[in-house]
C-alpha positions as CSV (number, residue, x, y, z in Angstrom):
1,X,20.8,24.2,-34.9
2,X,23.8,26.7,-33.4
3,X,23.4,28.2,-30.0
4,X,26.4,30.6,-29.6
5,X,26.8,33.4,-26.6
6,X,28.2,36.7,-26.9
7,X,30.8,37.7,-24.9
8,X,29.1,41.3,-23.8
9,X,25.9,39.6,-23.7
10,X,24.5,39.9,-20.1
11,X,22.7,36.8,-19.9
12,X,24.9,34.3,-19.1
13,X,23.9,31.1,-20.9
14,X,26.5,29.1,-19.1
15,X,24.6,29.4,-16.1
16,X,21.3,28.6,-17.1
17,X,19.8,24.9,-16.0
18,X,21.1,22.3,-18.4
19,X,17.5,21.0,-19.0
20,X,16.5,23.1,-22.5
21,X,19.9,21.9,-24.3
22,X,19.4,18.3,-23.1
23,X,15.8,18.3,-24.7
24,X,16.9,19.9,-27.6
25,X,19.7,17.6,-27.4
26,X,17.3,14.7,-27.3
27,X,16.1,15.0,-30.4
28,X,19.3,14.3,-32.6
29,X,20.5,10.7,-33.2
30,X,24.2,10.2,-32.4
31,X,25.7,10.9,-35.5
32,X,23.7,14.2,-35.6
33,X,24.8,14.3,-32.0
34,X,28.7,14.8,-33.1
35,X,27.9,16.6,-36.2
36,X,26.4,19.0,-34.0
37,X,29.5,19.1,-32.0
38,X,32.4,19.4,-34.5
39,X,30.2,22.3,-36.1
40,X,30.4,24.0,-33.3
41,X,34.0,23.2,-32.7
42,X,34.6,25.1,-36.2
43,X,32.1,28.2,-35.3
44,X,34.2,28.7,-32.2
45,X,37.3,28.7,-34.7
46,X,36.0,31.3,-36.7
47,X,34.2,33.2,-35.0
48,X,35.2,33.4,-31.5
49,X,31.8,32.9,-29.4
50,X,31.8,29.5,-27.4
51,X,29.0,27.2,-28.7
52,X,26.2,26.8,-25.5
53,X,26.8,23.0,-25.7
54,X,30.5,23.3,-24.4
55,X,29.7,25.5,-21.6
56,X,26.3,24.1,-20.8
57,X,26.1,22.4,-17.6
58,X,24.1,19.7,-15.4
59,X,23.8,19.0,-12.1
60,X,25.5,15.3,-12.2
61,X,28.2,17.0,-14.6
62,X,29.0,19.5,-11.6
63,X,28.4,16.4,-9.1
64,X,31.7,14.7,-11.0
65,X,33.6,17.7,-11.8
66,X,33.5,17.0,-15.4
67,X,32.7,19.2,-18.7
68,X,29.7,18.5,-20.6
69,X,31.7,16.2,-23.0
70,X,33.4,15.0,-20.4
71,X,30.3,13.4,-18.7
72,X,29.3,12.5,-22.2
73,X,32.2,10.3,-22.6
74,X,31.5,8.8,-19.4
75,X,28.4,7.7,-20.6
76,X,29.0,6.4,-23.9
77,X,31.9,4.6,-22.3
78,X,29.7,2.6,-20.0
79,X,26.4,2.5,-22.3
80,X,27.7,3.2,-25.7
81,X,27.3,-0.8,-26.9
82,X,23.8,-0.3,-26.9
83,X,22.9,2.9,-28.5
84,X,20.5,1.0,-30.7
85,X,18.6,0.1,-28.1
86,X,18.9,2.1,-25.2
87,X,16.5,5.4,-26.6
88,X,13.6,3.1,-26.8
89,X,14.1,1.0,-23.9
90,X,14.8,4.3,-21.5
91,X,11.3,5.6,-22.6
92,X,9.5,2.7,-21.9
93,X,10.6,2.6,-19.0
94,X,10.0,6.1,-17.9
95,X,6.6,5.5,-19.6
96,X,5.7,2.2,-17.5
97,X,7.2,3.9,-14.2
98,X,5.1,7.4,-14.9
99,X,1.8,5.2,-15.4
100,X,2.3,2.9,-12.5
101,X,2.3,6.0,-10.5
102,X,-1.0,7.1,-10.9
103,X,-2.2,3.4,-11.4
104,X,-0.4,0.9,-9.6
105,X,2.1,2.4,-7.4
106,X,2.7,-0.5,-5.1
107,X,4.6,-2.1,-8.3
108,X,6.8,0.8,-8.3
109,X,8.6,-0.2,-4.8
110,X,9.0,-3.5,-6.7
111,X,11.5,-2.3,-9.3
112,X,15.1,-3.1,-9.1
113,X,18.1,-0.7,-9.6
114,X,20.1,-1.9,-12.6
115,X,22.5,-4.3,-13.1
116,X,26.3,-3.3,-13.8
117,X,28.2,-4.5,-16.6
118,X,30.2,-6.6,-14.6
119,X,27.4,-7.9,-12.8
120,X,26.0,-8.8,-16.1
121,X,29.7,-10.4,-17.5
122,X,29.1,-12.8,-14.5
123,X,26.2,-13.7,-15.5
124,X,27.3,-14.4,-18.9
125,X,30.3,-16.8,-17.4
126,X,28.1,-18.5,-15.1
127,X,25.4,-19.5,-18.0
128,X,28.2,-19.7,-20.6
129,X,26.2,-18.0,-23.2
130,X,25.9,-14.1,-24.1
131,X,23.1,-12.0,-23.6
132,X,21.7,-10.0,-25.9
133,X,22.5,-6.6,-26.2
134,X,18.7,-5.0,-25.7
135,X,18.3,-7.4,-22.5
136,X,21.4,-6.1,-21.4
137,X,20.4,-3.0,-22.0
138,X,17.3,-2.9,-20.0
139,X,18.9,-4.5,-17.3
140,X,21.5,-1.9,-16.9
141,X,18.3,0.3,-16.4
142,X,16.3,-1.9,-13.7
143,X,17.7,-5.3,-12.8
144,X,14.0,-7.1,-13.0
145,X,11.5,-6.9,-9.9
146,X,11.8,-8.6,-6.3
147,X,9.8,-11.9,-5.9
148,X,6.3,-9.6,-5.1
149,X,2.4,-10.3,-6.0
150,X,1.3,-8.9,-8.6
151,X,3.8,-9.0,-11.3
152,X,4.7,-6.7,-13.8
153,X,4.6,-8.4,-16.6
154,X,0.4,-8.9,-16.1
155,X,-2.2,-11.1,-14.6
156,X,-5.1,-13.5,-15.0
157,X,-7.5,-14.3,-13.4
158,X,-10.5,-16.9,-13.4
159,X,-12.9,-18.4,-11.0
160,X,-9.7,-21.3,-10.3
161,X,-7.1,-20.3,-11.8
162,X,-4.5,-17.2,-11.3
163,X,-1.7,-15.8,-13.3
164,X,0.7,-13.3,-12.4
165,X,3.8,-13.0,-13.9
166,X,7.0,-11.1,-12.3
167,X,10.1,-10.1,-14.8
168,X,12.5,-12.0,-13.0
169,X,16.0,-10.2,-11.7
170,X,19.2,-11.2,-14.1
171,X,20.4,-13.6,-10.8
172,X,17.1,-15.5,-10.6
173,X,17.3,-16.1,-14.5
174,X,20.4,-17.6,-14.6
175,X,19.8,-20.0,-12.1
176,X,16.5,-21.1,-14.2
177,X,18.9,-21.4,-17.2
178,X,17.5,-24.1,-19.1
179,X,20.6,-26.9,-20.1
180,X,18.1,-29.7,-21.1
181,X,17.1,-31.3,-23.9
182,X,13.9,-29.2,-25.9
183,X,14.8,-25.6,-23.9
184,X,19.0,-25.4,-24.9
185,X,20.3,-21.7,-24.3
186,X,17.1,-20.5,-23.4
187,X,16.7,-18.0,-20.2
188,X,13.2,-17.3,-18.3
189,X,12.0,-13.9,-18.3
190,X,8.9,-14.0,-15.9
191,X,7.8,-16.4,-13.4
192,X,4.6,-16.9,-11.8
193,X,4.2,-18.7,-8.5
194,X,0.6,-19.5,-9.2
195,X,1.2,-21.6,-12.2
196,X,5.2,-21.9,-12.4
197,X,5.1,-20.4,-16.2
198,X,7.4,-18.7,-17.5
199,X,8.5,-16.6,-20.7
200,X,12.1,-17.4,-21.8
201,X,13.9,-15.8,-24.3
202,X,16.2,-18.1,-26.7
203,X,20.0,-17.3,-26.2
204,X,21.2,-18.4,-29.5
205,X,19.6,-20.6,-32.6
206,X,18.6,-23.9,-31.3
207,X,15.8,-26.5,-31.6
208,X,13.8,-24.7,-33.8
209,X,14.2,-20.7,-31.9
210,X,16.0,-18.1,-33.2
211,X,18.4,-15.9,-31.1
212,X,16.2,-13.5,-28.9
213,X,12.9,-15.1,-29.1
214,X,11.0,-14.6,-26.7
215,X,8.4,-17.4,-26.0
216,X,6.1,-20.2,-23.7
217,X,7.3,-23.1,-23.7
218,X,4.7,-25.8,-24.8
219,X,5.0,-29.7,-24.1
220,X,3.8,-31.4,-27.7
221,X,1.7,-34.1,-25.6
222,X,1.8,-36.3,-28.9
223,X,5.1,-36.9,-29.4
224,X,6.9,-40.1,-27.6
225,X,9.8,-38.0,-26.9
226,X,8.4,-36.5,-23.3
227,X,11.5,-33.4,-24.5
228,X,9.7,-32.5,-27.6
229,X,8.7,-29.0,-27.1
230,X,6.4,-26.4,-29.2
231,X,6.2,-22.8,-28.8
232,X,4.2,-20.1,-28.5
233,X,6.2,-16.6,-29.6
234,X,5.6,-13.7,-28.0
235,X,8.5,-11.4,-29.1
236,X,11.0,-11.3,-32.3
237,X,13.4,-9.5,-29.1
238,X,13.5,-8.7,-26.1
239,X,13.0,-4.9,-27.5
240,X,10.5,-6.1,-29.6
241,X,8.7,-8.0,-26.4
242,X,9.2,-5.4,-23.5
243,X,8.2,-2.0,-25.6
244,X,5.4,-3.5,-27.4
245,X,3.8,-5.0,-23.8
246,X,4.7,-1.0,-21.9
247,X,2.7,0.8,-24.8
248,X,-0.3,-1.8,-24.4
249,X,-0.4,-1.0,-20.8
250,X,0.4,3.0,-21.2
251,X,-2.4,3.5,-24.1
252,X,-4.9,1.6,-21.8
253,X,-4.9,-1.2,-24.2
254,X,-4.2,-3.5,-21.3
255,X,-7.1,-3.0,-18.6
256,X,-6.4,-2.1,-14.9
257,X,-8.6,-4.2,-12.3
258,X,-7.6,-4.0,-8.8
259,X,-4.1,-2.1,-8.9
260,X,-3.0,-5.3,-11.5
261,X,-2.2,-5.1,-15.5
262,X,-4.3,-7.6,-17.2
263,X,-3.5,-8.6,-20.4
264,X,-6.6,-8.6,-22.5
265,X,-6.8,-7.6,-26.3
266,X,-9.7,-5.6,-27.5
267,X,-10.6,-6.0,-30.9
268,X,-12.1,-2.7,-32.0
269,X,-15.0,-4.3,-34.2
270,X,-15.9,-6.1,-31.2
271,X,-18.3,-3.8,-30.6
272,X,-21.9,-3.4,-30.5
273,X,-24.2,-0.3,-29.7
274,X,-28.2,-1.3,-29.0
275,X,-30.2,2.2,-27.8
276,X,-28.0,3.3,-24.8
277,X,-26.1,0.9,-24.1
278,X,-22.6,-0.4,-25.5
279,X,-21.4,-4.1,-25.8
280,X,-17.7,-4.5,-26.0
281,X,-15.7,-7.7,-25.9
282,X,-11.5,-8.5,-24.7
283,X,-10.0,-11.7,-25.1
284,X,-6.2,-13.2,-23.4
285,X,-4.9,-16.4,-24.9
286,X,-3.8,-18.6,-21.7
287,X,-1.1,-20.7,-23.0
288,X,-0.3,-22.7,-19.6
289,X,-3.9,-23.8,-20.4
290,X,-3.1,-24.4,-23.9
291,X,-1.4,-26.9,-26.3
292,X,-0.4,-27.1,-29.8
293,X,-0.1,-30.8,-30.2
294,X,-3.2,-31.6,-30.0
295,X,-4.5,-28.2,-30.8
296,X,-6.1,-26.7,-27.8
297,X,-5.9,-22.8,-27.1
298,X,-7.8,-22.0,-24.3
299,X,-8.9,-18.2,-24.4
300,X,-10.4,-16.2,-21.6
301,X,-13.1,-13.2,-22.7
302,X,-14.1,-9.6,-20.9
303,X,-17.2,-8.4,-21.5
304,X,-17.6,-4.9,-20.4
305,X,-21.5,-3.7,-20.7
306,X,-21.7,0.7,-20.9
307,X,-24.9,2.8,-20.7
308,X,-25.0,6.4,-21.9
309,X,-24.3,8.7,-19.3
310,X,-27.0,10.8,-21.1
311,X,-29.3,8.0,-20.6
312,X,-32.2,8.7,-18.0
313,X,-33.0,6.4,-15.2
314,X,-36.3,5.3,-17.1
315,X,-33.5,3.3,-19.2
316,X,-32.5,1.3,-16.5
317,X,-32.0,-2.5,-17.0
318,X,-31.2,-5.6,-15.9
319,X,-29.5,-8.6,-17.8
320,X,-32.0,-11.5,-17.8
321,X,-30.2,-13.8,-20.4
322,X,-27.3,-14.5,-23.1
323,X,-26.8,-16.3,-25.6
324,X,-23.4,-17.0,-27.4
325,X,-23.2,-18.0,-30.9
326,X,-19.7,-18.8,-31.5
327,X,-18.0,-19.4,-34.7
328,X,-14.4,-20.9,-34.3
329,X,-11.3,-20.3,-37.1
330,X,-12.3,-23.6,-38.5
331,X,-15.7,-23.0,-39.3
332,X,-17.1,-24.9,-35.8
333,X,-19.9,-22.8,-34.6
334,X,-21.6,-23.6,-31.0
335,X,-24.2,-21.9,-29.6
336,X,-24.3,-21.6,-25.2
337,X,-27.5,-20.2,-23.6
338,X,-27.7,-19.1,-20.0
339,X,-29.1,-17.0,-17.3
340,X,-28.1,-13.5,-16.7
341,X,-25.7,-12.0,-14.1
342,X,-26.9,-12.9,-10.5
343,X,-27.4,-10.4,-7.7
344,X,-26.9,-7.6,-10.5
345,X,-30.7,-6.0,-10.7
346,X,-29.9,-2.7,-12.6
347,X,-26.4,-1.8,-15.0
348,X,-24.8,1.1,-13.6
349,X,-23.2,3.1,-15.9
350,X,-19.6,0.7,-16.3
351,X,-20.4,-2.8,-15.6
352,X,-17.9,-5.9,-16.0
């Protein structure tokens, strides 16, 4: 790609917005990034026009009186460690931030500004451990969430028990910085006040986690050491953690319900079509409720009941009865029998 500028032309590139080059820009890794440049740099040499990238501008370029490759510098100089991270984590971000807009804007005022770097070395001296380089990363972009209901990072909810889980700011972490025996060099990520669980991510190999894990701490209620913990992994990073969680929520994956992210899986054979009207079934795993010594994981189901919209009032119904026949990983099957939904006497056309 070579955008050059004529020197009779009358269109003044120069002065166009920056926007088209940046997205065009975008596109190119960083290698391609200063290929691009230094071919340009030679076109100049030879031919005389002046390459659009040199003379393109932006509005925080003419805010710091810098060139294009000026402000360029800046940046790599403050964000250039983590250029294998920071393309993915900067969309998800923007992704998250553009959904909660439309779907949960009182989350939005929640959001911190980022962290600096030396905000971030401080941390690093006060824990004496590093972080890692794609948690730093996304911190530089927004330092966590304030202390709020609901939490970012998703909710649960049954008839006794809520969970809601808020992506902690780097200061509140560190003071939850786990020294003890069964959680060494491991940092919580979320925290809910409902429950006091939390995600941590491991800081370096130890006890059995490798460096930036991210996981829920489990109590082996077998062992006679009362420090023995198990683990349930969530994350192989913290990239791996936070991108995979925004595009559940962004691809509706994740279900809204009352301006809050809940974090139910939908299996996509989990459903069943009967005339008009469509059976589909969500599960969450609840690990505060669960164990892995004994085994006992405790899962939470959705089941969301659809009639046609093309259906015609005649088809109107009312759920009398279920019945479960349920058949566990171990062969187990139990069958539970029960009375309909109460105070329900006809499905509309979405009905939870």
């Amino acid at each position: 790609l070579l955008l050059t500028m004529a020197a009779s032309s009358e269109l003044q590139l120069d002065l166009l917005p920056s926007d088209p080059l940046l997205h065009i820009l975008s596109y190119l890794s960083f290698r391609d990034l200063v290929q691009y440049v230094l071919d340009c740099t030679q076109t100049a040499d030879n031919y005389g026009p002046r390459p659009v990238c040199v003379c393109m501008c932006s509005a925080d370029r003419l805010q710091r009186g810098l060139s294009w490759y000026g402000l360029f510098k800046h940046y790599y100089s403050d964000l250039g460690r983590y250029i294998q991270h920071y393309a993915v984590l900067k969309k998800a971000w923007e992704q998250l931030k553009s959904f909660l807009q439309q779907r949960c804007p009182r989350m939005i005022v929640s959001l911190k500004d980022g962290a600096t770097e030396g905000e971030l070395d401080d941390i690093e001296a006060q824990i004496g451990c590093k972080l890692p380089d794609d948690y730093r990363c996304s911190y530089r972009i927004h330092n966590g969430q304030k202390l709020v209901i609901p939490g970012l990072m998703g909710s649960m909810s049954l008839s006794n028990h809520y969970r809601s889980e808020v992506l902690l700011d780097v200061e509140t972490a560190a003071g939850g910085f786990q020294h003890r025996k069964g959680m060494r060099r491991s940092l919580p990520l979320t925290f809910c006040f409902h429950t006091g669980l939390s995600q941590y991510v491991a800081l370096e190999d130890a006890e059995g986690r490798k460096k930036g894990e991210s996981f829920y701490p489990c109590p082996d209620q077998t062992a006679q050491d009362p420090s023995a913990i198990d683990m349930f992994i969530t994350g192989s990073s913290f990239l791996d953690w936070f991108s995979t969680y925004v595009n559940n929520v962004v691809t509706g994956e994740y279900p809204i319900i009352k301006d809050q992210i809940f974090r139910y899986t939908h299996e996509k054979g989990c459903v069943a079509t009967t005339g008009d009207i469509t059976v589909s079934v969500s599960t969450s795993f609840l690990p505060e409720l669960s164990s892995v010594h004994p085994p006992h994981f405790f899962f939470t189901y959705r089941i969301r009941i659809e009639m046609s919209r093309s259906a015609s009032t005649k088809a109107a119904c009312q759920l009398d009865s279920r019945y479960w026949k349920i058949t566990t990983s171990d062969g187990n099957v139990e069958e539970v029998q029960g009375p309909g939904v109460v105070g329900t006497p006809h499905a509309p056309p979405s009905w939870f």
